[in-house]
N, C-alpha and C positions, 0 to 999 in steps of 0.2 A: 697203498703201494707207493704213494710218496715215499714215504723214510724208506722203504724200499731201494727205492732210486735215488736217495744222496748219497749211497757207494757207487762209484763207478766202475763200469764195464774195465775189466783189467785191472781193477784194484790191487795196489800192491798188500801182501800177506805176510806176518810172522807171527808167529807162536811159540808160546816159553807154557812149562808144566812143574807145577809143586805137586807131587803125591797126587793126588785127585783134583787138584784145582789149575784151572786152564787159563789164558788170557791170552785173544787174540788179536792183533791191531790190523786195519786195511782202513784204505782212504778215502775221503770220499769228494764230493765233485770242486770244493774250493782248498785241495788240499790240505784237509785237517785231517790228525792221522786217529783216529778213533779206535777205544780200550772195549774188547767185549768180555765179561767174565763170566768165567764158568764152577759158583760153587753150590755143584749139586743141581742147579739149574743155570740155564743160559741167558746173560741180562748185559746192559749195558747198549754199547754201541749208537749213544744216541748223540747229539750233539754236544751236550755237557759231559760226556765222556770223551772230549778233543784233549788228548794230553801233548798238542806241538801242532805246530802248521808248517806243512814244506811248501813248494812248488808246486803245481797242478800237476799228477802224472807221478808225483816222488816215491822211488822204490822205496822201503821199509826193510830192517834187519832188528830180530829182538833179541835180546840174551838176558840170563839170571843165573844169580845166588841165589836160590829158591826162592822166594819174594820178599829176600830184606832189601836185596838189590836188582833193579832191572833197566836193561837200559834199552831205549828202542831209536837206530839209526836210519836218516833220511835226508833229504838232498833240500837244503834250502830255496828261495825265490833266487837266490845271487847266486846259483850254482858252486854251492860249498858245500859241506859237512854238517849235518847239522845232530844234537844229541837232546834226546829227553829222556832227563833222568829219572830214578825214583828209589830213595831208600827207606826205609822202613818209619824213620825216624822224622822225618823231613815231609815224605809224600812227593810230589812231582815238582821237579824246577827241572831250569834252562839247564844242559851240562857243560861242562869246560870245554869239551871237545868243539863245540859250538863257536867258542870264540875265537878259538885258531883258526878261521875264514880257510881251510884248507881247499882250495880250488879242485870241480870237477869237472870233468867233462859232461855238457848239457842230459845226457844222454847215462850216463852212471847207473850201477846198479849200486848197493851198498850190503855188505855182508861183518856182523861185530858176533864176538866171543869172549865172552868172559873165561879165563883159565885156572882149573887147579881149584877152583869154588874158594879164590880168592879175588880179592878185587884187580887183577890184573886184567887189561885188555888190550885185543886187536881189534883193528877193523880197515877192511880191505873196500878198496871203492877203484875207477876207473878214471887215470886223470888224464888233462887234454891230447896230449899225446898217444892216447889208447893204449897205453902199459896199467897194468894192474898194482895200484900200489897200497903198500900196510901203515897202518899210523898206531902206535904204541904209548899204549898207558902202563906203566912199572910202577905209578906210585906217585902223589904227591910233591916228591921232593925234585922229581924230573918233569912232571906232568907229561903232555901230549910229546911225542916225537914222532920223527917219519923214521918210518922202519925199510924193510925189503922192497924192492923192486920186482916183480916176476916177470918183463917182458911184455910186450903187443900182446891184443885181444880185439878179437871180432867187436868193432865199434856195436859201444849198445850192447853187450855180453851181459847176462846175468850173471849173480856171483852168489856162491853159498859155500858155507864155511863150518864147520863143525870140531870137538875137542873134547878130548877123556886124559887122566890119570891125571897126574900131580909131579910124579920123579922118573922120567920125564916126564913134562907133557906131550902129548901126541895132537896132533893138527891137522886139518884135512882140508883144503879147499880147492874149488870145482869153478871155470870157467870154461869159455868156449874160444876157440883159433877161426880164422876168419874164414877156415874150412868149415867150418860148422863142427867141426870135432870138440868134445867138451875134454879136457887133463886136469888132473888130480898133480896136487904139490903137497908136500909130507911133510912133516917138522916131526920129528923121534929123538930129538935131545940133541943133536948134532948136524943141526943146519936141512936146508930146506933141498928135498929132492923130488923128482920125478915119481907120481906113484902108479898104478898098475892100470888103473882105470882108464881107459883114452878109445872115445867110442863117437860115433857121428850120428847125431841126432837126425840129420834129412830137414832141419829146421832151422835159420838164422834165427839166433835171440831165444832159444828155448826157454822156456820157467825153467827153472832148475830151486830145489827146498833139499833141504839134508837133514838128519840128526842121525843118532847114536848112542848106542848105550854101550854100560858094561867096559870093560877095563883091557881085556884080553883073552888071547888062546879063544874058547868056545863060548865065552860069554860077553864078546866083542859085537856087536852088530853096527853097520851102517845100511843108512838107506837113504840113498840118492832118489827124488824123483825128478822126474824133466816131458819137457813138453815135445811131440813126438808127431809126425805129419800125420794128417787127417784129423788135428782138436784131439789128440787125446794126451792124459799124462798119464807116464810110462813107470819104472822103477827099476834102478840098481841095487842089486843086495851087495852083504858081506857079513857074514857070517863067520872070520877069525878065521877062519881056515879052506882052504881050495878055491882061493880066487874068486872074484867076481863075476855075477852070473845077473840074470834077467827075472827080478821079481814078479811077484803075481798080480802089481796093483796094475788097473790098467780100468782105465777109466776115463768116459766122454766129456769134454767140458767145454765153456764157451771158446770162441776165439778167442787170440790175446789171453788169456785167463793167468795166471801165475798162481803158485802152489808154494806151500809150508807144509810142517809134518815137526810135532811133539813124537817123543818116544816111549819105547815100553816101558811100565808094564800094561799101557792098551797102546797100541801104535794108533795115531791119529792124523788126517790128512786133509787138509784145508784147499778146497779149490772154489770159482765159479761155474756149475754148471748149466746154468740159465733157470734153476728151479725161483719161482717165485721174480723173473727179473734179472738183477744183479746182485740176490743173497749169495752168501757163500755158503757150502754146503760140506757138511764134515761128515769123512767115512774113517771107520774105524774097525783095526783087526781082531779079533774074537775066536780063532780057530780058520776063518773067513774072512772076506772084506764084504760089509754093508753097510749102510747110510748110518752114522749117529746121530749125525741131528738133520731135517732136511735144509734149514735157511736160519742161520746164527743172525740173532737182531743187529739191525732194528725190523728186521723181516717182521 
């Protein structure tokens, strides 16, 4: 039960998917942010699998080029930015973004996107002021920039972020207003707007995990999940057509717990449910939702 308990109670969660092979990061009690893989069987997550160390408490965002590139974002000791990179070629080092000391507020969540399954990226974090702000990677030749401003957000807001197609790209990100109401902002090729979704969890600080498949019209999916009164995490569909509606994951989990989710073609959902302690327990769709694994190591 030890390695059990070097994740901690609320461990932050992301998860990135190549074809059948999975890897997911959460943290554990002196901030290191820990790799579990998943090929064919579930391994990993032990201490020598530490690819970065944040702050005690550092939220986690992961994104990939299928696994030439992956990058997994999290909130420094000096409340900055911080990036662990990984390419195919190289394996794991410190990333650039790291060194821009981009300041956040103590409190940040962190949401990155790789776009277009080029090396292009965003990533959206909470800075002191409580406005949600974007930092842009285009390349090399410009490196790190600060991007878009989206306005104030419920201090402490989680942040999750998602992205399909190429011409344009499409962009989706999810935080919470200090109503507790969680909104959706769009990027479709033509600047960032308001989008459909805007709903009140009954929760300050919900989990909130996203992905998405598919490109468009009916083979478009999102799925929002978030954390919902009474411990449990809830789910947003979309489905490409008639609006957003109230999925069927609905599922008990610890306090505090926070959630990720890889997509079809098995849709897979990462929470703490107190099985085992503080393992994280992964369900997955099948026609149904049922447990895939009960406790992902070092359980």
């Amino acid at each position: 039960m030890a390695a059990v308990n070097d994740i901690i109670l609320g461990t932050a969660l992301a998860a990135v998917r190549r074809s059948n092979s999975i890897r997911v990061y959460k943290t554990d009690a002196n901030g290191g942010v820990r790799e579990v893989q998943y090929e064919g069987r579930w391994m990993g997550g032990e201490p020598r699998n530490t690819v970065a160390t944040g702050k005690i408490g550092t939220p986690l965002s992961a994104t990939n080029n299928g696994f030439d590139n992956i990058r997994v974002y999290y909130v420094t000791q000096d409340n900055t930015l911080g990036e662990a990179a990984y390419d195919a070629n190289t394996g794991w080092y410190n990333g650039l973004l790291t060194a821009k000391n981009y300041e956040v507020a103590p409190y940040s969540s962190v949401a990155g996107i790789f776009l277009g399954g080029q090396t292009i990226l965003r990533v959206f974090c909470q800075i002191p002021d409580n406005t949600i702000q974007e930092y842009v990677w285009d390349g090399a030749s410009t490196g790190w920039t600060v991007g878009s401003n989206y306005g104030p957000a419920l201090p402490g807001t989680q942040i999750a972020a998602t992205t399909w197609g190429s011409n344009p790209w499409h962009l989706r990100l999810y935080f919470q207003l200090e109503d507790n109401t969680v909104v959706e902002k769009c990027w479709d090729g033509e600047g960032w707007n308001p989008g459909q979704l805007c709903f009140n969890t009954g929760v300050p600080r919900s989990a909130l995990g996203v992905t998405s498949w598919g490109v468009d019209g009916a083979s478009l999916g999102i799925r929002l999940y978030y954390g919902a009164s009474g411990d449990v995490i809830r789910e947003k569909a979309w489905d490409g057509q008639g609006g957003w509606y109230e999925g069927g994951f609905s599922q008990q989990c610890m306090p505090g717990s926070n959630v990720a989710a890889v997509p079809l073609d098995i849709l897979r959902v990462y929470l703490q449910n107190g099985t085992r302690g503080t393992a994280v327990t992964e369900f997955k769709w099948a026609g149904g939702w049922d447990i895939g694994f009960a406790a992902l190591p070092p359980a």
